[in-house]
C-alpha positions as CSV (number, residue, x, y, z in Angstrom):
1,X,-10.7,6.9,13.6
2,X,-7.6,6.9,15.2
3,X,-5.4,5.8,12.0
4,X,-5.4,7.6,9.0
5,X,-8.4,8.3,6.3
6,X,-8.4,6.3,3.5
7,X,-7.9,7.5,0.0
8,X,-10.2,5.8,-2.0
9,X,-12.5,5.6,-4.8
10,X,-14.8,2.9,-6.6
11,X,-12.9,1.0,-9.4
12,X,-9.5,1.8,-9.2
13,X,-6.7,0.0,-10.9
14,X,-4.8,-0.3,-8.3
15,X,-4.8,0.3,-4.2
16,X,-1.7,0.4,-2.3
17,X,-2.1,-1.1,1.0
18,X,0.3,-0.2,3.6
19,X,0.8,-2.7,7.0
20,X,-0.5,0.7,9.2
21,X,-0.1,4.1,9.7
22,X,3.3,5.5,11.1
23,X,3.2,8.3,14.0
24,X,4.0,11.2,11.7
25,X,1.5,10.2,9.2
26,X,-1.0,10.3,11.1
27,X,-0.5,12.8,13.3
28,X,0.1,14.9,9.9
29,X,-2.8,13.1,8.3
30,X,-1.0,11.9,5.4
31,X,-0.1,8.8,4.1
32,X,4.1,8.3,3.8
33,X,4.6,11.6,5.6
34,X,7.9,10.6,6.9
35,X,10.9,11.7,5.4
36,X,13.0,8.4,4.7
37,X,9.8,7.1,3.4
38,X,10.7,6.5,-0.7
39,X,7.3,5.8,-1.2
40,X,6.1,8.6,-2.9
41,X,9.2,8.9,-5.1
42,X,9.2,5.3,-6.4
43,X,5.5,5.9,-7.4
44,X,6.8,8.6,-10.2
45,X,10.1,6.6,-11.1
46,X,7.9,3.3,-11.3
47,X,5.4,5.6,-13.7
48,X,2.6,5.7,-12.0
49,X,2.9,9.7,-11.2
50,X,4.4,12.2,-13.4
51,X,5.5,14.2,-11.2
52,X,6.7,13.0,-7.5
53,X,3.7,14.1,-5.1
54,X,4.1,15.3,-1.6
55,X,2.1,13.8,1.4
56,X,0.3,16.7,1.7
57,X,-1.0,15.7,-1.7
58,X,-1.8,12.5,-1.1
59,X,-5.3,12.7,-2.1
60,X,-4.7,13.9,-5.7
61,X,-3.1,10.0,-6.2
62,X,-7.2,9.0,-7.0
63,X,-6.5,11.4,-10.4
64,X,-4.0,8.7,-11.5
65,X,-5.9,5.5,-10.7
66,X,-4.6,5.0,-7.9
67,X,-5.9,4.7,-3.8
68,X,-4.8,4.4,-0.2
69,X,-5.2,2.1,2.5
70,X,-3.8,0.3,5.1
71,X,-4.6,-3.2,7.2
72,X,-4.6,-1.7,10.6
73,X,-6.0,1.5,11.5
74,X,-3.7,1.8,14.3
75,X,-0.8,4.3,13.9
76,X,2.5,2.5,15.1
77,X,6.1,4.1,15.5
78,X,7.0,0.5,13.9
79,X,4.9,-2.1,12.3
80,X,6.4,-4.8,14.6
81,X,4.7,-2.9,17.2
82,X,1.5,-4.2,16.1
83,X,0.1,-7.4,17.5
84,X,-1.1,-10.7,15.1
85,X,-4.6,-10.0,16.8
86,X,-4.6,-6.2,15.3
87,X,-4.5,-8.1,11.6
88,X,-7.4,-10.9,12.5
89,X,-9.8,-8.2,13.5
90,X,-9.1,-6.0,10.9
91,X,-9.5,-9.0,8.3
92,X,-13.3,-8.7,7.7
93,X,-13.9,-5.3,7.0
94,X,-10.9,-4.9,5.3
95,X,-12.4,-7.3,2.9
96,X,-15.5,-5.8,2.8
97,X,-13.3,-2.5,1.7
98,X,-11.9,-4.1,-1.0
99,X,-15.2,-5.8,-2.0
100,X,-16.9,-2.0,-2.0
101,X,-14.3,-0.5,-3.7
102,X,-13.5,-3.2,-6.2
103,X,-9.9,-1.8,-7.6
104,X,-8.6,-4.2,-10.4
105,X,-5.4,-4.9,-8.1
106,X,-4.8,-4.5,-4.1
107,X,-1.0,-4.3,-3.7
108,X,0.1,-5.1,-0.2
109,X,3.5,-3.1,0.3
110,X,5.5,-5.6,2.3
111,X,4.5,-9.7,2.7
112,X,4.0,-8.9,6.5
113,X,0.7,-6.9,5.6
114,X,-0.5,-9.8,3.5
115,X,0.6,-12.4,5.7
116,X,-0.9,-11.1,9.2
117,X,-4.6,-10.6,7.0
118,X,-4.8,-14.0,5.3
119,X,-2.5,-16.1,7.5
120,X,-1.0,-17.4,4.2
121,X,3.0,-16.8,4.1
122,X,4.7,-16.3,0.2
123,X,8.2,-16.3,-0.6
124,X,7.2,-14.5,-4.1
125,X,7.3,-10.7,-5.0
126,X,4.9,-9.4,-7.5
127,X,1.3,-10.8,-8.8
128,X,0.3,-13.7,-6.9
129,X,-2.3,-16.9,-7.4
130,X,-5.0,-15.7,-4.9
131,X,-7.5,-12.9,-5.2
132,X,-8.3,-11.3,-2.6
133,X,-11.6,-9.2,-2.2
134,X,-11.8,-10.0,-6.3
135,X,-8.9,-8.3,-6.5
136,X,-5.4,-9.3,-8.2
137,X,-3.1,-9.6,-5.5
138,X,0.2,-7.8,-5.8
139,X,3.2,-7.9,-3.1
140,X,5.6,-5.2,-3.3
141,X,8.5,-4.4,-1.2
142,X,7.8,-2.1,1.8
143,X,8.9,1.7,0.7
144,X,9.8,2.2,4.3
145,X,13.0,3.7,5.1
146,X,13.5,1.3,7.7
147,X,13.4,-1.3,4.7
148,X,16.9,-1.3,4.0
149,X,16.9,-4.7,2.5
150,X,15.7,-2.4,-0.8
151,X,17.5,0.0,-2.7
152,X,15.4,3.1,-4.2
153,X,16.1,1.4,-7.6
154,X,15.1,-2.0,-6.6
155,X,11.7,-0.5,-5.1
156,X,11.3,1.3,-8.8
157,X,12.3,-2.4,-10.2
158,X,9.7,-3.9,-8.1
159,X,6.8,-1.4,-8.4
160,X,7.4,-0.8,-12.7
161,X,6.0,-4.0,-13.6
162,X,2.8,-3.3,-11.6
163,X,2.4,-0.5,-13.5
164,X,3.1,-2.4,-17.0
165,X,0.4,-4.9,-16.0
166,X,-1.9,-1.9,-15.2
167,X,-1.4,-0.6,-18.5
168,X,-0.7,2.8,-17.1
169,X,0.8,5.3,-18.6
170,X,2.2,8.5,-16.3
């Protein structure tokens, strides 16, 4: 694989699906390895950590209920880099993923990641209509540090009602 290896486990409560890997995290092997990524830290302020993890502890995230994906292998030094083609042929065995796996809730971090795999464009944030794989569907904002359209506190504000629905205590 040329992307990043997938931290996952069957019947999660939740999987966090990233659009694809960046450079650094995958040349690290790590998922959010790069430093202005605020992922990691607005998992523990949202609750779903008690502590904030490091990348190179990524895998310990399965001891909270929690996994790791993304929709395209393909590490990228930005997502825009990808191509809509990248997200069709990922589409099937993504589902297949999800279907294996069968986490109550896949959270696609950013509407492009759930938009290039269904096709289907939302304006909303947070649980949506569709399932996806028998999953709840969840769109959060993208934890990126080029995402400067979000605050650290508005990714917290975003994420912490995910967490409520999960029932998850930290």
């Amino acid at each position: 694989m040329d992307g990043l290896e997938d931290i996952l486990a069957p019947g999660l409560s939740v999987v966090f699906c990233g659009i694809n890997p960046g450079l650094l995290a995958a040349a690290q092997g790590h998922h959010f390895a790069g430093r202005g990524n605020r992922f990691w830290r607005t998992l523990h302020l949202a609750g779903f950590t008690p502590d904030e993890l490091r990348p190179e502890q990524d895998r310990s995230i399965l001891l909270h209920g929690c996994g790791l994906t993304a929709v395209v292998e393909r590490p990228t030094a930005r997502a825009d880099q990808l191509a809509a083609q990248e997200f069709s042929a990922a589409a099937a065995a993504f589902e297949g993923k999800i279907l294996r796996y069968a986490p109550r809730v896949v959270a696609f971090l950013g509407k492009v990641a759930y938009a290039g795999l269904t096709g289907q464009k939302t304006e909303a944030w947070g649980l949506q209509a569709q399932v996806f794989g028998n999953a709840a569907v969840w769109i959060l904002p993208n934890p990126s540090g080029r995402n400067r359209a979000f605050s650290q506190e508005q990714l917290v504000a975003a994420y912490r009602p995910l967490r409520e629905a999960l029932g998850q205590r930290s």
